[in-house]
C-alpha positions in Angstrom: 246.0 11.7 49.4 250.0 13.0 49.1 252.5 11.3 48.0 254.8 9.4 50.1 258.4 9.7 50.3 259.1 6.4 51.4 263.1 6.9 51.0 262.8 9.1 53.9 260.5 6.9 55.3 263.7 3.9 55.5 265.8 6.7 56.5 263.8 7.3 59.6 264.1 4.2 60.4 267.0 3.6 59.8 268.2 6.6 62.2 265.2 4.9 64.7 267.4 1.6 64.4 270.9 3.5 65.0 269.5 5.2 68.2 267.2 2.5 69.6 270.4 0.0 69.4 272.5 2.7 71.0 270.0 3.5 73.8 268.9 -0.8 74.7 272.0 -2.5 74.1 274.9 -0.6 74.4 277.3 -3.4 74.5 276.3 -5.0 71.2 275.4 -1.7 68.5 277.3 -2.7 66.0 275.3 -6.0 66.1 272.6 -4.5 67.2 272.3 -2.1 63.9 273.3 -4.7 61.8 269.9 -7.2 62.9 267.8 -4.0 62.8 269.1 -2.6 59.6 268.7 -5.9 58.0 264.9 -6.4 59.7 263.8 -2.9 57.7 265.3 -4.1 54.6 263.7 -7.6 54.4 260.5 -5.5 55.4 260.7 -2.6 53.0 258.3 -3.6 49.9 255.5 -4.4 53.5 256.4 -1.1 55.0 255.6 0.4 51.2 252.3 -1.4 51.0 251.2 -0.6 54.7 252.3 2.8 54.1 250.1 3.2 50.9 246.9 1.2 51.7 246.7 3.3 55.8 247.1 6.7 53.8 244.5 5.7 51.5 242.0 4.1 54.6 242.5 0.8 53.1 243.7 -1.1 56.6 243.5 1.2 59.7 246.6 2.0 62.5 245.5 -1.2 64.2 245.7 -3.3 61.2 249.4 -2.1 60.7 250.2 -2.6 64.2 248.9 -6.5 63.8 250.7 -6.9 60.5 253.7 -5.7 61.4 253.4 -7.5 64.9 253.0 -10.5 63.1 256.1 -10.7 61.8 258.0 -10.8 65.1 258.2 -14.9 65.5 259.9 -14.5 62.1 262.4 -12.3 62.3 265.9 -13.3 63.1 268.5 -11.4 65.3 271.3 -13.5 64.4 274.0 -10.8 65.4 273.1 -10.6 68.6 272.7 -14.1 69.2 276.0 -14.8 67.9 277.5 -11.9 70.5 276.1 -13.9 73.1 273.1 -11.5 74.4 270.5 -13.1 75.9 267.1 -14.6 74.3 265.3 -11.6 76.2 267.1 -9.3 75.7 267.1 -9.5 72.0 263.3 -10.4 72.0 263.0 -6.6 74.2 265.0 -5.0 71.2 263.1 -7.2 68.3 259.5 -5.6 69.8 261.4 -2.2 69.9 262.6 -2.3 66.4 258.5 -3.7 65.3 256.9 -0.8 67.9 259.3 1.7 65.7 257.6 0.3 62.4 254.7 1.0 63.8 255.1 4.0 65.2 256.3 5.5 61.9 253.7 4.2 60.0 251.0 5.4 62.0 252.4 8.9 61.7 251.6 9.3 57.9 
């Protein structure tokens, strides 16, 4: 087992957030960034621990996919409910922002 860089694991995402808010909701990036920027940071000592126990085979890719999916009825997007986008469309960009956790995860 390697050792992971999880500073340029963030930074992925972080980039992930930048472009995915560009790309689904042009109208409201700035808002957009600021929900998902804020979602990695209240997730970032999970996304360690996922990170470290799938590179070890202590929780497979499905496991993080359920942990991080759990999260979703947590996570506020106050931003973009403040700028006035719709309930679906800022559920659509919350399971983006989670399928992106995933997706990075799983690529360890």
């Amino acid at each position: 087992m390697g050792n992971i860089d999880f500073q340029a694991i963030l930074a992925t995402l972080k980039e992930g957030v930048t472009g995915l808010a560009t790309a689904t909701v042009q109208n409201y990036v700035n808002e957009a960034k600021a929900d998902g920027l804020k979602l990695v940071e209240s997730l970032k000592a999970d996304i360690q621990t996922w990170g470290q126990d799938l590179v070890a085979g202590k929780m497979s890719t499905a496991d993080v996919e359920f942990l991080v999916m759990a999260k979703k009825e947590v996570i506020e997007m106050n931003a973009l409910k403040q700028a006035g986008l719709g309930l679906i469309k800022v559920d659509e960009f919350k399971n983006s922002l989670l399928q992106l956790i995933v997706k990075t995860l799983t690529s360890l």
